[in-house]
C-alpha positions as CSV (number, residue, x, y, z in Angstrom):
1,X,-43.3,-62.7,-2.5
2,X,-40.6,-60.8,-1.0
3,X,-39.3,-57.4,-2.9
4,X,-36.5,-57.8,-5.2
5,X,-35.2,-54.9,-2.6
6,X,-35.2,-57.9,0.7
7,X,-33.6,-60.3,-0.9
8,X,-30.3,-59.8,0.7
9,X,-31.9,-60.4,3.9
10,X,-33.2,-63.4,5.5
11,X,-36.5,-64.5,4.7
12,X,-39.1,-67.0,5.0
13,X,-42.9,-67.4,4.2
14,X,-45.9,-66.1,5.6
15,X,-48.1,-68.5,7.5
16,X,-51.7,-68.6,7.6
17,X,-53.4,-67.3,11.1
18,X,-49.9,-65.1,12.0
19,X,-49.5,-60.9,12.8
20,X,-46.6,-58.9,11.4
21,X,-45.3,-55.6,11.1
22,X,-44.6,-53.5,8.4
23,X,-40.6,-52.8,9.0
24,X,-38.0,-50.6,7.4
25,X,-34.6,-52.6,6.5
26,X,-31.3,-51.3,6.9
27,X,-31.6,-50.8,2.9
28,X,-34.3,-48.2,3.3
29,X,-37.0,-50.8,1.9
30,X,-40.5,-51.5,3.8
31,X,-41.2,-55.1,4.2
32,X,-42.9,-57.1,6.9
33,X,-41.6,-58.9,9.8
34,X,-42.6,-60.9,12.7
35,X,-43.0,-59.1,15.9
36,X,-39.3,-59.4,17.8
37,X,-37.4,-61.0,14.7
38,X,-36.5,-57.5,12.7
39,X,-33.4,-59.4,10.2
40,X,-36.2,-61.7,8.6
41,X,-38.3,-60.4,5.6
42,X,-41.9,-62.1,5.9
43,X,-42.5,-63.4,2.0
44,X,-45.6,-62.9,0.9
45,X,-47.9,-64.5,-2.3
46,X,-50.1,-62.2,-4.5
47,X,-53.7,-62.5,-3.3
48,X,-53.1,-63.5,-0.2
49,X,-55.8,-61.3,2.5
50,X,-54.6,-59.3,5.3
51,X,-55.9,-57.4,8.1
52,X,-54.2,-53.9,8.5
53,X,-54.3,-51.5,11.3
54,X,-52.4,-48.7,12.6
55,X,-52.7,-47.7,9.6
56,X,-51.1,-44.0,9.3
57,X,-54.3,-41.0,9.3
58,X,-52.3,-39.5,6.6
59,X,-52.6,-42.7,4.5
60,X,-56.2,-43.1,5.9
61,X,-57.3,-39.3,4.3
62,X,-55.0,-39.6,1.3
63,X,-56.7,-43.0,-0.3
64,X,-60.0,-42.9,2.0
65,X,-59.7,-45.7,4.1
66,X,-60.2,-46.3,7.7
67,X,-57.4,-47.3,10.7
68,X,-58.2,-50.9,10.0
69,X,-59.0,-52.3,6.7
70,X,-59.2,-55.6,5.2
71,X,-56.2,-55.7,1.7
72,X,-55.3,-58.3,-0.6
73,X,-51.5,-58.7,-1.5
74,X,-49.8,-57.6,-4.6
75,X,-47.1,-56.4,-6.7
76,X,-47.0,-52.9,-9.1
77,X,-45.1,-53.0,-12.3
78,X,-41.3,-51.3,-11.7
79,X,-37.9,-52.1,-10.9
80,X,-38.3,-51.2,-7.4
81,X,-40.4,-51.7,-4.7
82,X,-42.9,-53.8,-6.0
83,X,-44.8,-54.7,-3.3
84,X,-48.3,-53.7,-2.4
85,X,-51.6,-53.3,-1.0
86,X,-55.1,-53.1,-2.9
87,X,-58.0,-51.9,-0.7
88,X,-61.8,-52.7,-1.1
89,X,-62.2,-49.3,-2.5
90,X,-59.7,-50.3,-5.8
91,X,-57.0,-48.0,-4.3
92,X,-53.2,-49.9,-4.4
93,X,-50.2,-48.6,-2.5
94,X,-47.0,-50.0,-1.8
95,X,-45.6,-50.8,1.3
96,X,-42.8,-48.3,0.9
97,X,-45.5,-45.5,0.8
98,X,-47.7,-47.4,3.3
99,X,-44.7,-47.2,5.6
100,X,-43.3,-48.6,9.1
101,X,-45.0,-49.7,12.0
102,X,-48.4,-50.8,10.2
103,X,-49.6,-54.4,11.6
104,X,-50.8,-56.9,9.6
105,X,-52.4,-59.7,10.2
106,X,-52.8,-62.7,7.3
107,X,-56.3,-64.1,7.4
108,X,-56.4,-65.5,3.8
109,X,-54.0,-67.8,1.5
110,X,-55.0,-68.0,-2.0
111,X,-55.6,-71.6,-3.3
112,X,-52.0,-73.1,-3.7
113,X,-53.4,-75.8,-6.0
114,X,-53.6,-72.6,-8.6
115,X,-50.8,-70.6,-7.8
116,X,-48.2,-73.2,-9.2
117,X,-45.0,-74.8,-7.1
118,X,-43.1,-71.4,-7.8
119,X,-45.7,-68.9,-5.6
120,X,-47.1,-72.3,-3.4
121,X,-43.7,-72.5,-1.8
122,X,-44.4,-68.8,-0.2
123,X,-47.9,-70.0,1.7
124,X,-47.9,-71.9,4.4
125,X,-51.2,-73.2,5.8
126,X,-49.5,-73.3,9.6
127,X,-52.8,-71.9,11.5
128,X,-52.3,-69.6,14.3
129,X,-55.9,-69.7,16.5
130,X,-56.5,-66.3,17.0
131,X,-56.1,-66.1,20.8
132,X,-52.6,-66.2,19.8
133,X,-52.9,-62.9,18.1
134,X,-51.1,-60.1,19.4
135,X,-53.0,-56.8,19.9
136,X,-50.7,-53.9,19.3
């Protein structure tokens, strides 16, 4: 889902297959965007999978993770900047710690058939082959 923070910015959902970018918005939140479109917030639902790299070695040594690193989607409890990352090893950060300029690539909607019409509207099963992906 998109941060409480985006949502006086254009948005639109994330689509199954696509690469993005973490991004900061002229409000000072991180959110992600598609490459070359920088004014639209990419919505994401909770469990959905992504492939991160360029992840930042600070980042890598502070929760031990790698460059690239295979994260499911969520949200932490708060009024701001709810949106996050939890790695394979149980660690969760948000994207406004994770920062700018980390790519993500979705390879995993959860099941919209039990997320419910309010979180289905935010997956789109619109598959990207991944020769279409871009390597940064």
């Amino acid at each position: 889902m998109c941060d409480y923070s985006l949502e006086a910015f254009q948005s639109r959902p994330a689509r199954t297959g696509e690469e993005y970018i973490s991004n900061r918005f002229p409000s000072g939140s991180i959110g992600f965007i598609s490459p070359g479109n920088r004014s639209v917030a990419i919505c994401m639902a909770c469990d959905m999978e992504l492939e991160l790299s360029h992840i930042p070695s600070a980042t890598q040594a502070q929760i031990g993770v790698s460059e690239s690193e295979r994260v499911t989607f969520t949200q932490v409890d708060g009024p701001f900047n709810r949106d996050a990352v939890r790695f394979a090893n149980g660690k969760v950060m948000t994207l406004q710690a994770l920062g700018a300029g980390v790519t993500a690539w979705l390879a995993a909607a959860p099941d919209n058939a039990k997320l419910g019409p309010a979180v289905a509207e935010f997956v789109h099963e619109d598959v990207v082959e991944p020769a279409d992906r871009h390597l940064w």
